[in-house]
Every structure is written in structure tokens, then in C-alpha cells.
DRENPA-3360 file (N, C-alpha, C; in nm, 2 decimals, always signed):
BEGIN
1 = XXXXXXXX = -2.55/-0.36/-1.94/-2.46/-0.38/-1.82/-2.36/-0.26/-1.81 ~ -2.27/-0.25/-1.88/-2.21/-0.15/-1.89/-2.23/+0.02/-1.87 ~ -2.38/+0.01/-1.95/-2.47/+0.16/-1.90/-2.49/+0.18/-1.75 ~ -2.54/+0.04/-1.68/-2.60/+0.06/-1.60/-2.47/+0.08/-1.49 ~ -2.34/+0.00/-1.51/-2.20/+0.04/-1.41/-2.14/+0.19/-1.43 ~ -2.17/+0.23/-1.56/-2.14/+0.39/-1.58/-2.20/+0.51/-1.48 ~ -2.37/+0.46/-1.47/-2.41/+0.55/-1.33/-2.43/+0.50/-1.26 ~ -2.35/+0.37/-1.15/-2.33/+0.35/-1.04/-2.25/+0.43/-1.00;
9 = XXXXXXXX = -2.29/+0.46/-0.88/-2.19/+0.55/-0.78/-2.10/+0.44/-0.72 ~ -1.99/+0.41/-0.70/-1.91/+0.31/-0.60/-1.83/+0.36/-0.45 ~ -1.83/+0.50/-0.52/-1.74/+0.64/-0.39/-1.85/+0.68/-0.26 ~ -1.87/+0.63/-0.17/-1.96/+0.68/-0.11/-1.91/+0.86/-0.07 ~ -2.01/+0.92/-0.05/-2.04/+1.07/-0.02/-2.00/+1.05/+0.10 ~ -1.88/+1.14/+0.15/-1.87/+1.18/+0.32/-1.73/+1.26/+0.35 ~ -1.69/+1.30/+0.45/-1.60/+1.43/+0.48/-1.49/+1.34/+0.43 ~ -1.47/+1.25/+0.35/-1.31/+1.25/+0.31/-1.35/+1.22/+0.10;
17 = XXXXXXXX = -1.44/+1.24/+0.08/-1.50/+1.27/-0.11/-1.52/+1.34/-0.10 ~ -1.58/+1.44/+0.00/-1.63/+1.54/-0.08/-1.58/+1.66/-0.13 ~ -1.44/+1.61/-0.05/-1.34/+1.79/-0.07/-1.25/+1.70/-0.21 ~ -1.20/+1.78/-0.29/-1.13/+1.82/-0.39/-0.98/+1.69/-0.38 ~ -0.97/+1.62/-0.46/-0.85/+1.53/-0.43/-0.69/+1.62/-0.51 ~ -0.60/+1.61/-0.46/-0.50/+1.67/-0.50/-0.47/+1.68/-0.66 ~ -0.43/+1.82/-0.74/-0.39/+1.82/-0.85/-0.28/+1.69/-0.86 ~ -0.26/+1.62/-0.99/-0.19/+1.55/-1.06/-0.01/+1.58/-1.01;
25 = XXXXXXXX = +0.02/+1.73/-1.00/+0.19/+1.68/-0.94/+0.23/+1.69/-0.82 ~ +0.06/+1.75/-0.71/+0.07/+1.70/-0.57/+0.12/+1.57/-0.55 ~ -0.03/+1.52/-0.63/-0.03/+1.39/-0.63/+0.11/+1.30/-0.66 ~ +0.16/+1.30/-0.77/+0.32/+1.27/-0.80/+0.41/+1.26/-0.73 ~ +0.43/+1.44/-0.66/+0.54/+1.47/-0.59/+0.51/+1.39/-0.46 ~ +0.41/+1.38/-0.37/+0.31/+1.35/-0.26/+0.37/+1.22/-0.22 ~ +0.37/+1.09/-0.42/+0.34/+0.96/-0.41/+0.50/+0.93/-0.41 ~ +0.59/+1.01/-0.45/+0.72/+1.00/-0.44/+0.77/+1.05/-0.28;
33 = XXXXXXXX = +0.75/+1.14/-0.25/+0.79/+1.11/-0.14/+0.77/+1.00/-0.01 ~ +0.63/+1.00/-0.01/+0.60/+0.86/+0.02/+0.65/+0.73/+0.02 ~ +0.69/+0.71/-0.07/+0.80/+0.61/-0.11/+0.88/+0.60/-0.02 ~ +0.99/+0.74/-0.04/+1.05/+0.76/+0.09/+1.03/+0.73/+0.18 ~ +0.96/+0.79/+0.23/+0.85/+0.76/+0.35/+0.84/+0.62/+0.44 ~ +0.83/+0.57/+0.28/+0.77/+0.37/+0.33/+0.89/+0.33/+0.33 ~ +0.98/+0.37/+0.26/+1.15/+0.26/+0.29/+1.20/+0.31/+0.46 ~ +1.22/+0.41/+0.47/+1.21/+0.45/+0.62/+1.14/+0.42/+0.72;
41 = XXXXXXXX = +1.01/+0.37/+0.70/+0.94/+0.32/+0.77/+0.95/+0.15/+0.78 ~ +0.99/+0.09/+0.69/+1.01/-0.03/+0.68/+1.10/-0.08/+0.73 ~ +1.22/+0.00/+0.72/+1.34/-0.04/+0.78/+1.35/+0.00/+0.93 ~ +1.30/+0.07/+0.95/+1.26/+0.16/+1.10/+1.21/+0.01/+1.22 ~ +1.09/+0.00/+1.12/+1.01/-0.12/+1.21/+1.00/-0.26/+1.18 ~ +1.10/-0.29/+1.07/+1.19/-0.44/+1.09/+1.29/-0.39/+1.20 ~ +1.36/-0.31/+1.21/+1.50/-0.32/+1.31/+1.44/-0.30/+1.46 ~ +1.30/-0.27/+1.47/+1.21/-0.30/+1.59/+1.16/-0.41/+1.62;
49 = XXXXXXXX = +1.11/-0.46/+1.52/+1.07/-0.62/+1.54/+1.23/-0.70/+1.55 ~ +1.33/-0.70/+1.54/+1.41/-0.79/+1.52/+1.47/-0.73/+1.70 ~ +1.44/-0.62/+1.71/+1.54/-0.63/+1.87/+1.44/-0.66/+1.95 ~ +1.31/-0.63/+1.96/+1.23/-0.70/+2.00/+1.21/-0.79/+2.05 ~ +1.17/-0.85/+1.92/+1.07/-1.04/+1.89/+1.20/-1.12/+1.82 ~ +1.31/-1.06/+1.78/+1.41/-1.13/+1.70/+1.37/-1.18/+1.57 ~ +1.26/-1.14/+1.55/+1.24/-1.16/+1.37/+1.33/-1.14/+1.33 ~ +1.32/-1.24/+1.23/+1.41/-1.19/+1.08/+1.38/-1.09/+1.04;
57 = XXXXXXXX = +1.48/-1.04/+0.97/+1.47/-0.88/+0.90/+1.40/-0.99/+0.73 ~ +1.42/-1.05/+0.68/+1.37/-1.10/+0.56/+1.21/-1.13/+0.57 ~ +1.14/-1.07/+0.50/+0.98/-1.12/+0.44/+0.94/-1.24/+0.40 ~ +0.91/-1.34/+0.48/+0.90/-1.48/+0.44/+0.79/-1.41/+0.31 ~ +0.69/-1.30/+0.31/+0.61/-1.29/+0.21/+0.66/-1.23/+0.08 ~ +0.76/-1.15/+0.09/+0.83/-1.13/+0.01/+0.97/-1.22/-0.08 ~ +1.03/-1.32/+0.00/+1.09/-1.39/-0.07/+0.99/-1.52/-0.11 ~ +0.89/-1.56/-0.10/+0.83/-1.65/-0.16/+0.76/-1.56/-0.31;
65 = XXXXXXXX = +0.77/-1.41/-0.28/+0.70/-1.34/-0.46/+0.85/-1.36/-0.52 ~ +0.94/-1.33/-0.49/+1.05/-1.31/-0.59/+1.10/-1.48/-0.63 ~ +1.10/-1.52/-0.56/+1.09/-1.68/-0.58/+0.96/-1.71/-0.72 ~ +0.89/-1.67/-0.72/+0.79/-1.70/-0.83/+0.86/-1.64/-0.95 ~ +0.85/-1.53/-0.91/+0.95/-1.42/-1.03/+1.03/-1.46/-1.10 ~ +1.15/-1.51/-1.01/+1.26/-1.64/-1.11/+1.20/-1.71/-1.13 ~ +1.10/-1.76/-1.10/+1.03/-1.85/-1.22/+0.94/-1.86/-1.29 ~ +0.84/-1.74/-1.31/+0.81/-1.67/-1.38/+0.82/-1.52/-1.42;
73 = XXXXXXXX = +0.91/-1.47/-1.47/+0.93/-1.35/-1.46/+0.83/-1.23/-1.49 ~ +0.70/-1.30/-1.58/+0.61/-1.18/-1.57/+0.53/-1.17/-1.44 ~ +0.57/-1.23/-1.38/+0.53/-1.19/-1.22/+0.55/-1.08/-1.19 ~ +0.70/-1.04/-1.22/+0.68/-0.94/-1.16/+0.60/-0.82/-1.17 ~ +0.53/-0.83/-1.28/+0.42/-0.71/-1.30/+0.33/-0.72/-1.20 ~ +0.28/-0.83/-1.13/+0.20/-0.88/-1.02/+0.25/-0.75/-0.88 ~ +0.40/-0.79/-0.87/+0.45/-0.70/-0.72/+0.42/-0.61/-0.74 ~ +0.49/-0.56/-0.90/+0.47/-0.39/-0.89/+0.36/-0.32/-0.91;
81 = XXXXXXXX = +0.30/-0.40/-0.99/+0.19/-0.29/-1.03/+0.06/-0.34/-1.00 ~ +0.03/-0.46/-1.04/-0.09/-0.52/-0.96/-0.15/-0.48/-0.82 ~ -0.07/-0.61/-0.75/-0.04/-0.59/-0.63/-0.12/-0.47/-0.54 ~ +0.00/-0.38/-0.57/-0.03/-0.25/-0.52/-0.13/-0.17/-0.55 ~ -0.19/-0.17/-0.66/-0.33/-0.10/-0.70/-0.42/-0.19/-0.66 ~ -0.40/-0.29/-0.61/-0.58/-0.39/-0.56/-0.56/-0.38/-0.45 ~ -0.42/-0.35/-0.35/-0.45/-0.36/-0.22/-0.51/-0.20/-0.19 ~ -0.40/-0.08/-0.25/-0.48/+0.04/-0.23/-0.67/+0.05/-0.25;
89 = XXXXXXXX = -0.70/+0.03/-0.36/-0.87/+0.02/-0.41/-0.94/-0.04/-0.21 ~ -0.83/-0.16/-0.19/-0.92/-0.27/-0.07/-0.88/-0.18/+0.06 ~ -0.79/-0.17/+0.05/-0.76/-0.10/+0.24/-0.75/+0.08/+0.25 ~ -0.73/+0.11/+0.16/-0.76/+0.26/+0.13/-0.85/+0.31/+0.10 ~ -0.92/+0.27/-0.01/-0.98/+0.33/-0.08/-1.16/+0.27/-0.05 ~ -1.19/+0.16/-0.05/-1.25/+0.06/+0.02/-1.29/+0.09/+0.17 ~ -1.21/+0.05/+0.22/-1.21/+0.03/+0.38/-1.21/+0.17/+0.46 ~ -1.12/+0.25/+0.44/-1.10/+0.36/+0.48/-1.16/+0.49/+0.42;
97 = XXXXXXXX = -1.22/+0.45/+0.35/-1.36/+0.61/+0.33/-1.47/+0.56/+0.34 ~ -1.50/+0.43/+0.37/-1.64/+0.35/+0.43/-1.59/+0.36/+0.59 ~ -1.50/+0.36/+0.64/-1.53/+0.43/+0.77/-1.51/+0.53/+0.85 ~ -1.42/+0.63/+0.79/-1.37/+0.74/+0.84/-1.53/+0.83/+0.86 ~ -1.60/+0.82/+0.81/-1.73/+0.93/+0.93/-1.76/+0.85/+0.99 ~ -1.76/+0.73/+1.02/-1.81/+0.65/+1.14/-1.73/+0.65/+1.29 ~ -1.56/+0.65/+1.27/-1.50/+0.61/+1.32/-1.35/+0.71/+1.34 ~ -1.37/+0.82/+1.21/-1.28/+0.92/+1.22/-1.18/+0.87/+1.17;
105 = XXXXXXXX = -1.09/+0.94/+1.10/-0.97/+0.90/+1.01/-0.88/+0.82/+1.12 ~ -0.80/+0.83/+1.19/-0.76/+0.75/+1.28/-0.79/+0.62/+1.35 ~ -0.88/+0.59/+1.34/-0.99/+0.52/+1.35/-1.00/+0.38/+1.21 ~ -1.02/+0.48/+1.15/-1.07/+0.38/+1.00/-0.90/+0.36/+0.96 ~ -0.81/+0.39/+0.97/-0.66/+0.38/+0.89/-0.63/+0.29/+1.01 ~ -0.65/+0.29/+1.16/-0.58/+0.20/+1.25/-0.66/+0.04/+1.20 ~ -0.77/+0.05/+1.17/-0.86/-0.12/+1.11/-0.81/-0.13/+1.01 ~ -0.83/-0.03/+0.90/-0.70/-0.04/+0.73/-0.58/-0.10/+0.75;
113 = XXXXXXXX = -0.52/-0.09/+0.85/-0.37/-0.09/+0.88/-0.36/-0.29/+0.94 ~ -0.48/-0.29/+1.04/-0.46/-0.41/+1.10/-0.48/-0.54/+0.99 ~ -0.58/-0.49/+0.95/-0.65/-0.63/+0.83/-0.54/-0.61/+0.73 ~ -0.47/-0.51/+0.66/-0.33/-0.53/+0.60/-0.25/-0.55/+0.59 ~ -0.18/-0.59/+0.75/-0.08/-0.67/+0.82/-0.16/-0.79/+0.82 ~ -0.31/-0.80/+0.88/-0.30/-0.96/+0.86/-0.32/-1.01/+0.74 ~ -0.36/-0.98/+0.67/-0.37/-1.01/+0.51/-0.25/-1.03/+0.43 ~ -0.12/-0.98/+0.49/+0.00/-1.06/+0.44/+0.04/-1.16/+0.49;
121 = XXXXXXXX = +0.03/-1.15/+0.62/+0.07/-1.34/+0.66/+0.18/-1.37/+0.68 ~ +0.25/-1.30/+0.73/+0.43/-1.36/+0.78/+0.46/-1.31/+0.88 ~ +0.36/-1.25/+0.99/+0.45/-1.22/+1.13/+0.46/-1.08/+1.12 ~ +0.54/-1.02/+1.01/+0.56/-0.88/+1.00/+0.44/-0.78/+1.02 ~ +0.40/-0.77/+1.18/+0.25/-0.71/+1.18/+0.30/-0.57/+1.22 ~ +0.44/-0.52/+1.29/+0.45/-0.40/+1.28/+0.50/-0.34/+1.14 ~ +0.52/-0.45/+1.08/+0.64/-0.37/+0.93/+0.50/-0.31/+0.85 ~ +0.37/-0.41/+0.84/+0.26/-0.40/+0.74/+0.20/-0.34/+0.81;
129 = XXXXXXXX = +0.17/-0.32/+0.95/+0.08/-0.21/+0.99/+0.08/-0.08/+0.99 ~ +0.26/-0.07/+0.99/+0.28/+0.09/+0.95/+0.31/+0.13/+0.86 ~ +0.32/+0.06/+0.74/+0.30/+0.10/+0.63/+0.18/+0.09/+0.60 ~ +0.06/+0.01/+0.64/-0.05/+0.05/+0.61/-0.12/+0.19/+0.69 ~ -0.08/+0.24/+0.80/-0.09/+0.38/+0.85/-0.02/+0.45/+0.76 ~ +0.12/+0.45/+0.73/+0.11/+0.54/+0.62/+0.08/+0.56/+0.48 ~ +0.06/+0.45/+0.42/-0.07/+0.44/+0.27/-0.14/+0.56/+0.34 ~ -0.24/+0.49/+0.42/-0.41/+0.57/+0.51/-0.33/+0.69/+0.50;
137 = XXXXXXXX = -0.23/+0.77/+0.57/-0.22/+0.90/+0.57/-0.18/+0.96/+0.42 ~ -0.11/+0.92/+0.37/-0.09/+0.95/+0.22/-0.21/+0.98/+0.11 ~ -0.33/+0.85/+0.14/-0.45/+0.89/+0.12/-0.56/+0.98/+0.14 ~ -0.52/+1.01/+0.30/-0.58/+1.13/+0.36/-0.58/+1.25/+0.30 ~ -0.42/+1.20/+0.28/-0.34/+1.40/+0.24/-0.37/+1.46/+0.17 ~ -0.36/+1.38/+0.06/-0.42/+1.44/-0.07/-0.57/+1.37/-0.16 ~ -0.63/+1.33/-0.06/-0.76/+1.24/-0.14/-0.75/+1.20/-0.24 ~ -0.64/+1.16/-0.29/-0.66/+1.09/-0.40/-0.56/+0.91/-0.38;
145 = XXXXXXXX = -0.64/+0.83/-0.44/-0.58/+0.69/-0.39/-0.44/+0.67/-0.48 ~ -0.41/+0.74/-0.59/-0.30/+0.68/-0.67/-0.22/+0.74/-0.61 ~ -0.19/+0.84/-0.51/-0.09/+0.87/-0.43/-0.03/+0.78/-0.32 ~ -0.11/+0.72/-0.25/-0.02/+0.58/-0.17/-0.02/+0.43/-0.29 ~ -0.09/+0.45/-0.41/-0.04/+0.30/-0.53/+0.09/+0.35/-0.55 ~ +0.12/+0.50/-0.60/+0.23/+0.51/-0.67/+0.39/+0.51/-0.57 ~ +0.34/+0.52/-0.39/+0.44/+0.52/-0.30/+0.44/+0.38/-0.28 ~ +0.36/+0.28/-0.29/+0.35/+0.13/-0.30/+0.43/+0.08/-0.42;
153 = XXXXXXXX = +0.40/+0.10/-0.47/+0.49/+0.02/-0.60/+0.61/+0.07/-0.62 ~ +0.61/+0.15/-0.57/+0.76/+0.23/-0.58/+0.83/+0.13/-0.52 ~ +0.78/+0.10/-0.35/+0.84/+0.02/-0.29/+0.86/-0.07/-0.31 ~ +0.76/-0.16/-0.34/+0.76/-0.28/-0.40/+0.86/-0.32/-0.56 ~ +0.90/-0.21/-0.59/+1.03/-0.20/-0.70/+1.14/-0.23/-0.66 ~ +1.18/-0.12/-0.52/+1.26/-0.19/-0.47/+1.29/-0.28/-0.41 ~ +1.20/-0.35/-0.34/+1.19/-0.48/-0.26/+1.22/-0.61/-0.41 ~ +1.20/-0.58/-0.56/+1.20/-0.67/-0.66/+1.36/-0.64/-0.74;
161 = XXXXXXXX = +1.42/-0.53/-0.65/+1.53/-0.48/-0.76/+1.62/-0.63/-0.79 ~ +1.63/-0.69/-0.73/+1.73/-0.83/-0.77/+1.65/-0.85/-0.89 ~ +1.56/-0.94/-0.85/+1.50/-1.02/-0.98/+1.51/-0.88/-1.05 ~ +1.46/-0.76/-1.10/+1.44/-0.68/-1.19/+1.61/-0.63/-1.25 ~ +1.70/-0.67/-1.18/+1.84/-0.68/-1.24/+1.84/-0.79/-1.33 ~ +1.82/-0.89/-1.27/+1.83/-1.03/-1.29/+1.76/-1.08/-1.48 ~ +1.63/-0.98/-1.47/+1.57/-1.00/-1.59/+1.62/-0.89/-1.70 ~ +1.66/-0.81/-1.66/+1.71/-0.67/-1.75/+1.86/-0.73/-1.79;
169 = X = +1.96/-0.82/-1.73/+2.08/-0.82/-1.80/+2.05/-1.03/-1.86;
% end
């Protein structure tokens, strides 16, 4: 079993594998900025949804993870680091290089982006949509997927900083 998953191919061949994925402190520097990137974008498009649609600025999806957290605190390995590496593999990595020759990067990141807002589940369909457009662009940029995990969990660090206070003192 193991021999036989060693020469599976899982990466399909097409114009976004076949070029060269970004050296290691593109990558880095890339997945930190991003970060950036995503707190600005988050807060950008909650304070749109709220003058809008009058959403709440609060993540019903997000205070129900930190809620677990306090009460389990190794949860929080789930937000930060889990989390964000299985969604990148599914809507980046997954989704969006199985369709981008079909449908063109814009294309395959606008479906990445929709199924990743709905796949959270709380309304917040501009907050998750554009952060899922920008994961997809971050992945584009530099073809490699640990560049929007590591702008992901960044964020998701901060969205945990309470409980991550909370457990450190």
C-alpha cells in the first residue's frame, strides 16, 4: 500500500503545476504578507456586510470554535493549524488546480471562493468569499499551497488571540 501511494500522482499536470512553485522565503515572505492581506480584507468586508445587511461584525463560526477552546484547549491546534491546512489542500489546492485549465484562474478561485463561504455556515458569505479569492490569489502567486496555509493560520491566530492569552497565563 504504501509503495503503491508513493507513485501515485495526486497533482494533476496543467498551466498552474507545471511552472516552478516559489522558493521557500518567497514563499514565507508571500504567506506573511498575506496575512496582512487577510486581516484587511476581513475587516474591510465585515464593515460591508454590516452597513449593508446589518450583520454582526462577530463570526457566529468563529465564536462557537473558541467556545470549544475554553473548553477544550487543545482545540486550539484545530483553528490554527489543522483547520487551515485541510481547507487550503480542499479549496486551493484540490479545487482550484482541477479547474483552472478548464475555466481559467478566475474562474476556478471565483467556485473555490463560493463553496468556502458556504462551507462555513454563518452568513458571512462576503467575509469567506474574499478571503477565499485571496487564499486562490496567494496560491496563484507563487504556486505553492503553504503560502495561503501559512496566511491562514496566521489569521486564524489572531481571530484565537483571547483564548491563546487565556491559556498561556
Amino acid at each position: 500500500m504504501v509503495a503503491w501511494n508513493s507513485r501515485k500522482k495526486w497533482t494533476p499536470q496543467n498551466s498552474l503545476t507545471d511552472q516552478p512553485t516559489a522558493p521557500i522565503g518567497k514563499t514565507l515572505t508571500t504567506g506573511l504578507f498575506g496575512f496582512m492581506g487577510a486581516i484587511l480584507i476581513q475587516i474591510v468586508a465585515m464593515n460591508v456586510e454590516y452597513l449593508l445587511f446589518k450583520m454582526p461584525v462577530v463570526s457566529e463560526n468563529t465564536e462557537v470554535l473558541l467556545d470549544l477552546t475554553n473548553r477544550y484547549p487543545f482545540f486550539i491546534f484545530n483553528i490554527i493549524i489543522f483547520a487551515p491546512v485541510m481547507e487550503e489542500f480542499v479549496f486551493r489546492k484540490a479545487i482550484v488546480t482541477h479547474l483552472v485549465d478548464a475555466i481559467g484562474i478566475v474562474g476556478a478561485a471565483t467556485i473555490s471562493a463560493l463553496i468556502f463561504a458556504i462551507a462555513h455556515n454563518d452568513g458571512h458569505y462576503l467575509v469567506y468569499g474574499s478571503l477565499g479569492l485571496w487564499f486562490s490569489f496567494l496560491y496563484y502567486r507563487t504556486r505553492n499551497i503553504a503560502t495561503p496555509m501559512i496566511a491562514h493560520a496566521l489569521m486564524n491566530a489572531v481571530s484565537a488571540l483571547p483564548i491563546l492569552s487565556q491559556l498561556i497565563s
